[in-house]
DSSP file (Angstrom, degrees, kcal/mol; ACC not computed):
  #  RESIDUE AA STRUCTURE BP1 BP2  ACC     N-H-->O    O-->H-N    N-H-->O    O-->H-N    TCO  KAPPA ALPHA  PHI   PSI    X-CA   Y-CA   Z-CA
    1    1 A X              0   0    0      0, 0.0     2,-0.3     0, 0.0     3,-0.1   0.000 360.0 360.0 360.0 164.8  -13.1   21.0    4.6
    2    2 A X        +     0   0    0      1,-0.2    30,-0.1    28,-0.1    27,-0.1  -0.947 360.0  41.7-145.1 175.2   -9.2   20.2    4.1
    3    3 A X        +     0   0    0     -2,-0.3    -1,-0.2     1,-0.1    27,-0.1   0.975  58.7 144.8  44.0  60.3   -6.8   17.7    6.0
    4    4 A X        +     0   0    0      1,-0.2     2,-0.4    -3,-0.1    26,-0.1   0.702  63.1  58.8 -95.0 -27.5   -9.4   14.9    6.0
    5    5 A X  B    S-A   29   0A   0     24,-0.7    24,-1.4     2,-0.0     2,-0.4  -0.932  71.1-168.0-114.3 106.8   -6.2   12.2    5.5
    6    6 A X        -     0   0    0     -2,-0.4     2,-0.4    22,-0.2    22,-0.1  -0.940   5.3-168.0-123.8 141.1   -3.9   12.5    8.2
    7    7 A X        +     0   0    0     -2,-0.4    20,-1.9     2,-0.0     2,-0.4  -0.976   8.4 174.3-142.2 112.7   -0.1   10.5    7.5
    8    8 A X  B     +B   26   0B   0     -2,-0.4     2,-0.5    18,-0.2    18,-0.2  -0.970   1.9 173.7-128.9 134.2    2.6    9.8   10.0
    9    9 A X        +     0   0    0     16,-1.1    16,-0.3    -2,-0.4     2,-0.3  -0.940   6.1 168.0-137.1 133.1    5.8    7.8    9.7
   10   10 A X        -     0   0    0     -2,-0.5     2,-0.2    13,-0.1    13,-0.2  -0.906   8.4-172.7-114.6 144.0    8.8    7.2   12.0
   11   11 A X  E     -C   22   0C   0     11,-0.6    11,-1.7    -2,-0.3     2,-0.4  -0.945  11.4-165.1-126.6 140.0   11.6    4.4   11.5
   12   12 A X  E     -C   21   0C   0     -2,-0.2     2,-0.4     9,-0.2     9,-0.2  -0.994   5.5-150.1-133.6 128.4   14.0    4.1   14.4
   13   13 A X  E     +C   20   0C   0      7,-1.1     7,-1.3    -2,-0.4     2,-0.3  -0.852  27.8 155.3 -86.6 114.9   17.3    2.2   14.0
   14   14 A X        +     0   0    0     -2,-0.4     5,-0.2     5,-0.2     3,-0.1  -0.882  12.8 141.1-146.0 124.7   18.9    0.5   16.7
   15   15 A X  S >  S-     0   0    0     -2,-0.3     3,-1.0     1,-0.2     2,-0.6  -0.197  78.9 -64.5-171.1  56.9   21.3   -2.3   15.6
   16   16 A X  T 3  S-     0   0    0      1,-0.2    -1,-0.2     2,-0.0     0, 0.0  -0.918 119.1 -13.7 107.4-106.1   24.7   -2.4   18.1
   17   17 A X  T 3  S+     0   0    0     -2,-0.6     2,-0.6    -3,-0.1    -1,-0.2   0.340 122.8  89.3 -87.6  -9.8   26.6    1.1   17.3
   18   18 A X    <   +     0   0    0     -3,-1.0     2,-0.4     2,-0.0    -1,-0.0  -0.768  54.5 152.7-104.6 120.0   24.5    1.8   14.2
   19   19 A X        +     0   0    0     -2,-0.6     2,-0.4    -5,-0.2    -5,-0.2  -0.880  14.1 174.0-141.8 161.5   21.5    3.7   14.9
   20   20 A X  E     -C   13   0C   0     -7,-1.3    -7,-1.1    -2,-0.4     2,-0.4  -0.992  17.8-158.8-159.4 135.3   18.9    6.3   13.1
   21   21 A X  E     +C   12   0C   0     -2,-0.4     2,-0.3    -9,-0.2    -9,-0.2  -0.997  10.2 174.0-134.5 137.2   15.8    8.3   13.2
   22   22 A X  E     +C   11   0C   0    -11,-1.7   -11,-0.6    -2,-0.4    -2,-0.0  -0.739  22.8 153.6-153.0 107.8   14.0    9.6   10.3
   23   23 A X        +     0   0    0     -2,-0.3   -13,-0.1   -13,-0.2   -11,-0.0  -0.460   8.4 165.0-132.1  53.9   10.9   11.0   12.1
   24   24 A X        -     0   0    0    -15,-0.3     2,-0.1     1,-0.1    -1,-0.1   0.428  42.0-125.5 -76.2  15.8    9.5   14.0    9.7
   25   25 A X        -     0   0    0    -16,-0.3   -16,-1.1     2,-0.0     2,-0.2  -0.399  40.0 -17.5 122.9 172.5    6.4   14.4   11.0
   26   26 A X  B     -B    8   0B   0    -18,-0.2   -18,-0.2    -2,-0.1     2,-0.1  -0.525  43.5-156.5 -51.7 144.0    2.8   14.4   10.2
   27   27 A X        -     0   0    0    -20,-1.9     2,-0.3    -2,-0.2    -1,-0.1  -0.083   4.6-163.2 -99.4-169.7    1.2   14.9    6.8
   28   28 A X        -     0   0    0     -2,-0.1     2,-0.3   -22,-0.1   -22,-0.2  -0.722  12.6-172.1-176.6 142.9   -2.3   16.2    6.2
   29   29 A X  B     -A    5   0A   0    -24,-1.4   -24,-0.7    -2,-0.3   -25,-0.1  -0.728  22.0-116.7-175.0 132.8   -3.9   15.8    3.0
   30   30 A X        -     0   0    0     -2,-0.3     2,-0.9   -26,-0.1     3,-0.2   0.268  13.3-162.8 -57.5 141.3   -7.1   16.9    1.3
   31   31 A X        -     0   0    0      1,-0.2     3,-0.2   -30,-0.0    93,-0.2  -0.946   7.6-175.4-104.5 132.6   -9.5   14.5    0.3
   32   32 A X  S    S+     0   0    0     -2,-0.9     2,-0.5     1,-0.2    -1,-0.2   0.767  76.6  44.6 -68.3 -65.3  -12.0   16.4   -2.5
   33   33 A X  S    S-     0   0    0     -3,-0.2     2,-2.1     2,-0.1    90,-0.2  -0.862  81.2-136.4-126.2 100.8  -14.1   13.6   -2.7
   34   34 A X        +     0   0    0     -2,-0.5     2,-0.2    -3,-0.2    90,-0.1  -0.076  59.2 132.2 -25.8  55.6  -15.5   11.5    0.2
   35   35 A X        +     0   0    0     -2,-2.1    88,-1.0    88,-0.2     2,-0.2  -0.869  28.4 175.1-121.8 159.4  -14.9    8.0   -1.6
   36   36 A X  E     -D  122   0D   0     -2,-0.2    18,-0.3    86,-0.2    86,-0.2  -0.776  14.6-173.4-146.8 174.0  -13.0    4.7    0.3
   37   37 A X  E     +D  121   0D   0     84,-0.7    84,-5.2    -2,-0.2     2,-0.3  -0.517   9.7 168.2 168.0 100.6  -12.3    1.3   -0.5
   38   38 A X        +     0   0    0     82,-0.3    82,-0.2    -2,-0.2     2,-0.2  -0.832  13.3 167.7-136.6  88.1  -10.9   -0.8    2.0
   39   39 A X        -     0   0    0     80,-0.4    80,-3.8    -2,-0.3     2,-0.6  -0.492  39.1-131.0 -66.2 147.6  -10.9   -4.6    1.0
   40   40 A X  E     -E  118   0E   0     78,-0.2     2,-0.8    -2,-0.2    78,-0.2  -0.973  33.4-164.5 -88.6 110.0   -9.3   -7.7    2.5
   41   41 A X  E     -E  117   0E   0     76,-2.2     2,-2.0    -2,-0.6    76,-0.9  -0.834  17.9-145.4-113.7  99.4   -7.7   -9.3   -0.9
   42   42 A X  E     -E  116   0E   0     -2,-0.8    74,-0.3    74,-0.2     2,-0.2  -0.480  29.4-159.1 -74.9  75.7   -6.7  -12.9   -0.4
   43   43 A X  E     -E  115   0E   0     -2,-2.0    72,-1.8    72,-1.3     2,-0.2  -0.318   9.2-157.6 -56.3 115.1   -3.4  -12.5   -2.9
   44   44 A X        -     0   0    0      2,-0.2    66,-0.3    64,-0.2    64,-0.1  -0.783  37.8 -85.5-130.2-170.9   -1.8  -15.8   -4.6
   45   45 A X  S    S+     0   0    0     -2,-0.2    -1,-0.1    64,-0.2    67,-0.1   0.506 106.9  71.0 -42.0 -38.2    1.1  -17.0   -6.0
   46   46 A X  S    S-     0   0    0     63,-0.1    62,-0.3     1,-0.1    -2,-0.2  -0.149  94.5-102.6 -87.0-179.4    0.2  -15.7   -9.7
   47   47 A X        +     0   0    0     62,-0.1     2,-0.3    60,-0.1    62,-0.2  -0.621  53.3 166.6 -72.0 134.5    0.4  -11.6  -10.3
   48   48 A X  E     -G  108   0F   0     60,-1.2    60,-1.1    -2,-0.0     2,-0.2  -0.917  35.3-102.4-139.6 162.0   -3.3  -10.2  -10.4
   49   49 A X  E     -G  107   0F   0     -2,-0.3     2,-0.3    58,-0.3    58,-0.2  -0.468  27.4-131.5 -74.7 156.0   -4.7   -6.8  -10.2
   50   50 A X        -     0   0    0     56,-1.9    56,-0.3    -2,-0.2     2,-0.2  -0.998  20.7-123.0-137.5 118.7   -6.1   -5.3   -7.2
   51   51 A X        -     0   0    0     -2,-0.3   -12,-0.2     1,-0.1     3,-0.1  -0.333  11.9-161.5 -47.0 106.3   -9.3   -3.5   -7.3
   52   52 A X    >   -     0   0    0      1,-0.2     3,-1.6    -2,-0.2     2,-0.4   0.249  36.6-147.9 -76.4  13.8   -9.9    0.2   -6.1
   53   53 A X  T 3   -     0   0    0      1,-0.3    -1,-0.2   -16,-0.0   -16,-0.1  -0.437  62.5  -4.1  79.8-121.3  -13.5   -0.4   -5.8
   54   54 A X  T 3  S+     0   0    0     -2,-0.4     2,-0.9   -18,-0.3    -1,-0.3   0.660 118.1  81.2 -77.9 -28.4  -15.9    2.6   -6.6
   55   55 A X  S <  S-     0   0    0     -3,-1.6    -3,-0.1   -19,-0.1     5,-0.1  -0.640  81.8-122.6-126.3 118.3  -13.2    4.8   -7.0
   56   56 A X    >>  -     0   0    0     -2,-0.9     3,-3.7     1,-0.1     4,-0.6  -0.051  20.2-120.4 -63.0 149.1  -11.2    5.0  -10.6
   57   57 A X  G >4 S+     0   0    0      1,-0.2    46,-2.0     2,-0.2     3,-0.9   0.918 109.6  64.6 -69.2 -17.5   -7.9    4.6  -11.1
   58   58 A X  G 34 S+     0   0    0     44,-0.2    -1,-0.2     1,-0.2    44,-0.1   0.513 112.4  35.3 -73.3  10.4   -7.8    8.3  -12.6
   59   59 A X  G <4 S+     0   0    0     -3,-3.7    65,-0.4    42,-0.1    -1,-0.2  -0.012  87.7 135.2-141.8  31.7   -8.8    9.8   -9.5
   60   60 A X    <<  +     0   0    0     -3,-0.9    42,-0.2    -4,-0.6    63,-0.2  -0.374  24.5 161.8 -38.7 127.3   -6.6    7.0   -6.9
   61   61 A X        +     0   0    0     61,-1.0    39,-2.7     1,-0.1     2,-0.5   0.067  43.9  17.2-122.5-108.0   -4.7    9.0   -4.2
   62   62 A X  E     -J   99   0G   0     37,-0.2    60,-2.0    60,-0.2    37,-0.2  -0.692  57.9-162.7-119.2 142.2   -3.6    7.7   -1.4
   63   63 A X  E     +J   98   0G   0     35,-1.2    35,-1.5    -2,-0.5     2,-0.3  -0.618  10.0 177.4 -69.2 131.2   -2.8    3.9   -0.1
   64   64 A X  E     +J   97   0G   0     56,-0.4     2,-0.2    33,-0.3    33,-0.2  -0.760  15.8 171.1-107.5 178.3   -2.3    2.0    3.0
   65   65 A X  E     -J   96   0G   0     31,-1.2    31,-2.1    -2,-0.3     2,-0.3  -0.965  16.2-169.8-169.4 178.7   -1.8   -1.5    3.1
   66   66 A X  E     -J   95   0G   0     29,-0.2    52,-2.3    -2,-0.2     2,-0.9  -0.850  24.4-131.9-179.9 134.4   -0.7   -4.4    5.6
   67   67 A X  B     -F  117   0E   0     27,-2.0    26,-1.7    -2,-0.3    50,-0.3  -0.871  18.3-161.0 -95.3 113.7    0.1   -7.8    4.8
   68   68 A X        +     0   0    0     48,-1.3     2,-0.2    -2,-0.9    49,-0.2   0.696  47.3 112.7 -62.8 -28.6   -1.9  -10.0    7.2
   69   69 A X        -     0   0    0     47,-0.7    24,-0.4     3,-0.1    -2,-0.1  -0.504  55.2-150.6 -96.7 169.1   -0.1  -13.3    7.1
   70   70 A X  S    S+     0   0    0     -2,-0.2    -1,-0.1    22,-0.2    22,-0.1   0.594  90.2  25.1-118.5 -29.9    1.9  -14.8    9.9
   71   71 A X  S    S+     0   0    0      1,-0.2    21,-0.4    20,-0.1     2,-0.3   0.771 110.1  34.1-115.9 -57.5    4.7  -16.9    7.6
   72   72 A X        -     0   0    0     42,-0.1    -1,-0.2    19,-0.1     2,-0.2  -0.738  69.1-116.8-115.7 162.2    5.4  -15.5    3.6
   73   73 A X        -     0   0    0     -2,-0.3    38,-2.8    19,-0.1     2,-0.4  -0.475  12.5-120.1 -99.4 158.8    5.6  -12.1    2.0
   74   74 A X  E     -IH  90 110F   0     16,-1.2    16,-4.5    36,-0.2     2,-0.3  -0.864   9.9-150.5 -93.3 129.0    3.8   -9.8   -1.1
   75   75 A X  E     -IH  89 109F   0     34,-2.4    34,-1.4    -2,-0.4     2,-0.4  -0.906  27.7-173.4 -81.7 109.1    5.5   -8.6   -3.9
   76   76 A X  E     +IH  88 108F   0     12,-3.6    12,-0.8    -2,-0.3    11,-0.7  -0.953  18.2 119.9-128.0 109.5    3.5   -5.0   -5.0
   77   77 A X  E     - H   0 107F   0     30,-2.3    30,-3.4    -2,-0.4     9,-0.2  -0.963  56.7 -64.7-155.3-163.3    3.9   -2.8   -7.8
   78   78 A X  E     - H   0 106F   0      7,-0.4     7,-3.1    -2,-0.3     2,-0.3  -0.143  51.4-116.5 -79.6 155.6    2.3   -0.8  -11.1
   79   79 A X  B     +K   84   0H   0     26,-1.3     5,-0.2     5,-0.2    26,-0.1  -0.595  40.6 176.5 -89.6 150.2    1.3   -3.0  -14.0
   80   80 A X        -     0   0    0      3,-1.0     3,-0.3    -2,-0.3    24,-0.0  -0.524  64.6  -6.9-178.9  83.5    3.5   -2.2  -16.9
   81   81 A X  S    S-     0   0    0      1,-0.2     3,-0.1    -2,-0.1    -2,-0.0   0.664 129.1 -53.5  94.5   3.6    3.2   -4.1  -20.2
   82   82 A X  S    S+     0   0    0      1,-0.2     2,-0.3     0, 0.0    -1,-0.2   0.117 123.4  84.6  87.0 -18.5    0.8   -6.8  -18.9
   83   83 A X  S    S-     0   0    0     -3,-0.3    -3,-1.0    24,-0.0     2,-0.3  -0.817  84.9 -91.6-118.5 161.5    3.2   -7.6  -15.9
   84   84 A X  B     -K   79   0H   0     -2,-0.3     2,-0.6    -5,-0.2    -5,-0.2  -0.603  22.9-152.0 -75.9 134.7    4.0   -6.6  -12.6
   85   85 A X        -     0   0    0     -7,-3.1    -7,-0.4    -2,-0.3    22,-0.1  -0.914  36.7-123.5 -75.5  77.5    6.9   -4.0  -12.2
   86   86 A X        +     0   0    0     -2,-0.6    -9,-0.2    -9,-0.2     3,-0.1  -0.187  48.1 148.8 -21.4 116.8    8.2   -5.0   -8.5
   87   87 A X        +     0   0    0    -11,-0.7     2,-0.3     1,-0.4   -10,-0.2   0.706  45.7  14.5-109.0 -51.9    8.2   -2.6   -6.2
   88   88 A X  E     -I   76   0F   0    -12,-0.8   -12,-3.6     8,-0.0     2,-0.5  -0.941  55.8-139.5-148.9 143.1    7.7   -2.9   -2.4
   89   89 A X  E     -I   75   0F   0     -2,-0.3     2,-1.0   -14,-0.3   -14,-0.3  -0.979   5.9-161.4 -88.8 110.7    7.7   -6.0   -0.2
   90   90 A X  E     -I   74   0F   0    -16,-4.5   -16,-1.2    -2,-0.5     2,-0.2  -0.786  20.4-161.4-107.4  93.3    5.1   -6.5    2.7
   91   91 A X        -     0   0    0     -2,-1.0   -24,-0.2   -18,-0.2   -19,-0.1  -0.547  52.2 -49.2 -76.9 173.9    6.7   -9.2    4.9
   92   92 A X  S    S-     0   0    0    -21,-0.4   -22,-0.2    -2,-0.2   -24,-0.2  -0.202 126.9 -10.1 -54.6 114.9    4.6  -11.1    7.3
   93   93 A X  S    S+     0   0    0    -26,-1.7     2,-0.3   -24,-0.4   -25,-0.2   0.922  99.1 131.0  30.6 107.4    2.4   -8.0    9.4
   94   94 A X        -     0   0    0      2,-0.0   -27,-2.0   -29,-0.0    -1,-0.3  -0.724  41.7-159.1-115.6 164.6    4.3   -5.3    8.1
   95   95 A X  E     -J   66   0G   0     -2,-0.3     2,-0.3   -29,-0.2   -29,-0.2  -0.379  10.0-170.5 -99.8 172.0    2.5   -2.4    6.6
   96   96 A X  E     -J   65   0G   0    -31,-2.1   -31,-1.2    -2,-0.2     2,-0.3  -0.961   5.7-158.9-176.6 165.4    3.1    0.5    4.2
   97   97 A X  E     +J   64   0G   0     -2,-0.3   -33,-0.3   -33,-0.2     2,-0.2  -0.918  22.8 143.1-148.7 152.2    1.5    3.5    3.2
   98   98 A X  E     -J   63   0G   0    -35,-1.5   -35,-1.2    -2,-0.3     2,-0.1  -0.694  41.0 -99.9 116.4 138.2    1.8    5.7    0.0
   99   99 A X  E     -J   62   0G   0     -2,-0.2     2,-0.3   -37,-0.2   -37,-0.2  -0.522  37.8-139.6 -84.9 149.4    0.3    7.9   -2.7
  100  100 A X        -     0   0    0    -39,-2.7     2,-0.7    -2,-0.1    -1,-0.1  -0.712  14.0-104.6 -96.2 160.2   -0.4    6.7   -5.9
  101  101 A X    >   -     0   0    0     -2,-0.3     3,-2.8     1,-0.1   -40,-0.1  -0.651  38.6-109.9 -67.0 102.6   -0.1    7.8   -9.2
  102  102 A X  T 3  S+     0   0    0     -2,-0.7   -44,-0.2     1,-0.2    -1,-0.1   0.102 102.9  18.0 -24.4 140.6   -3.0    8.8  -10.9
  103  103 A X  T 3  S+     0   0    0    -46,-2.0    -1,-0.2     1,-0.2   -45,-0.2   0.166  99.6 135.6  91.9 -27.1   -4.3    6.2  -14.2
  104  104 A X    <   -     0   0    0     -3,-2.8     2,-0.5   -47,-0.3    -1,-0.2  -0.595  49.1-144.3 -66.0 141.9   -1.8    3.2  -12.3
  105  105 A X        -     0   0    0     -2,-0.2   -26,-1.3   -26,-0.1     2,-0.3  -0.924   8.0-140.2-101.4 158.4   -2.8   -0.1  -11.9
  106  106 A X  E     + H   0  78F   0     -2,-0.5   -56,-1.9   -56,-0.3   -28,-0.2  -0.551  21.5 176.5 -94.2 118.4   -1.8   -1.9   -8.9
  107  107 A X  E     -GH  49  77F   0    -30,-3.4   -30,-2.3    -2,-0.3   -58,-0.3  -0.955   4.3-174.2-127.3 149.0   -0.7   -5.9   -9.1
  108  108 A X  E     -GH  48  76F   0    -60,-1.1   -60,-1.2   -62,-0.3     2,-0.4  -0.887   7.7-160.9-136.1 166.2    0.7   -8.1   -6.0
  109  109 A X  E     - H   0  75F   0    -34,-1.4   -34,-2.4    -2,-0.2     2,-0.5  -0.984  17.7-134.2-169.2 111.5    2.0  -11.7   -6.2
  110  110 A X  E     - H   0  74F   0     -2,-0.4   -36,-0.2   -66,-0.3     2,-0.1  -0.677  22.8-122.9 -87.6 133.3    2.1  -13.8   -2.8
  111  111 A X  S    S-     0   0    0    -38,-2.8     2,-5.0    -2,-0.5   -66,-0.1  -0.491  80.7 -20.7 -72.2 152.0    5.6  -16.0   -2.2
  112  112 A X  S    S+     0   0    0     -2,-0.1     2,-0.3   -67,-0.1    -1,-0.1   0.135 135.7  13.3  36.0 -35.5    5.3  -19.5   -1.7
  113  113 A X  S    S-     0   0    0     -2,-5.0    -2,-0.1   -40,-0.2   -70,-0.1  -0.960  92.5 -76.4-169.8 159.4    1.5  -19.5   -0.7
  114  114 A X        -     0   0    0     -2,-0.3     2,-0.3    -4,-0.1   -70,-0.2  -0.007  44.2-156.5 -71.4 156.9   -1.5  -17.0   -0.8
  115  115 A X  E     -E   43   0E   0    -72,-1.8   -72,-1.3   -74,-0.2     2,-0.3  -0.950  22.6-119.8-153.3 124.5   -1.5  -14.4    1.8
  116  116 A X  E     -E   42   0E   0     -2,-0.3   -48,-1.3   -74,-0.3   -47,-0.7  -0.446  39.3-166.1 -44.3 100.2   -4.7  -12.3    3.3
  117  117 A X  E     -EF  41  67E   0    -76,-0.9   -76,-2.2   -50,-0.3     2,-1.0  -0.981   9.9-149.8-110.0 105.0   -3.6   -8.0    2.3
  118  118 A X  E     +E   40   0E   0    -52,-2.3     2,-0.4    -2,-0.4   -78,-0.2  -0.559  23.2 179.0 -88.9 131.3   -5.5   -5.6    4.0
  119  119 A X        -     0   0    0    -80,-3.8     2,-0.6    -2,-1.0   -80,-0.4  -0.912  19.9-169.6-116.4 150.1   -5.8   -2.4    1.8
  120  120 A X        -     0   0    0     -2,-0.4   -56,-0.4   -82,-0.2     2,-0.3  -0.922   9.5-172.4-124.2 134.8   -7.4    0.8    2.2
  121  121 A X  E     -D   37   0D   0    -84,-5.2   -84,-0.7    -2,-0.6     2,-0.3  -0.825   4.4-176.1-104.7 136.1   -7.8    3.3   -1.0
  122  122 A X  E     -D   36   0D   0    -60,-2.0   -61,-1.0    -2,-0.3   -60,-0.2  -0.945  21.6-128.5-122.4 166.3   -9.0    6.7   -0.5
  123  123 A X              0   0    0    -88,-1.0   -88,-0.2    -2,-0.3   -63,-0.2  -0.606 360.0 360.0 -88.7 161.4   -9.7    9.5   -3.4
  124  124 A X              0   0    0    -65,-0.4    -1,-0.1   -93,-0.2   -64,-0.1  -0.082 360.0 360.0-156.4 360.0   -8.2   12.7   -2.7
């Protein structure tokens, strides 16, 4: 089989006179190996690593993710040296979605108070 992973993003800009689309479409991408790993990871204030489950980080593909809580944001990126490398910011519900790099691991760090991150990892 192929185009088991299917990935779409639009952002639309509307903000007085200044406005934007950057709407390239659907993705498709092959999954190899029929593995998931979709946790709820109750993230706090210090930096921890975040579990791909069954599936090693030398065969990690692709990420969603969605910060669940209502009031403060997650801080996400690669481990690097023993500490998190900042990367992306999930403010209260927003989502994001992205492949990873084979062999990374993945740390997030909650502002002000712990915050509820839904993720789901598949192998590809």
């Amino acid at each position: 089989m192929a185009d088991e992973i299917k990935v779409r993003v639009k952002t639309t800009l509307a903000n007085g006179y200044l406005a934007d689309l950057f709407d390239p479409g659907e993705v498709s991408i092959t999954q190899t190996t029929g593995l998931k790993h979709c946790p709820v990871v109750d993230i706090g204030t210090s930096e921890e690593d975040i579990s791909f489950g069954d599936i090693s980080a030398a065969n990690i593909g692709y990420c969603a993710m969605r910060n669940l809580d209502t009031t403060n944001y997650v801080d996400i990126g690669p481990k690097s040296g023993g500490a998190m490398v900042g990367m992306l910011r999930l403010k209260p519900g927003e989502p994001q979605s992205m492949r990873l790099v084979p062999g990374v691991t993945l740390r997030a760090v909650a502002n002000t108070a712990a915050c509820k991150v839904q993720f789901s990892f598949y192998q590809t």
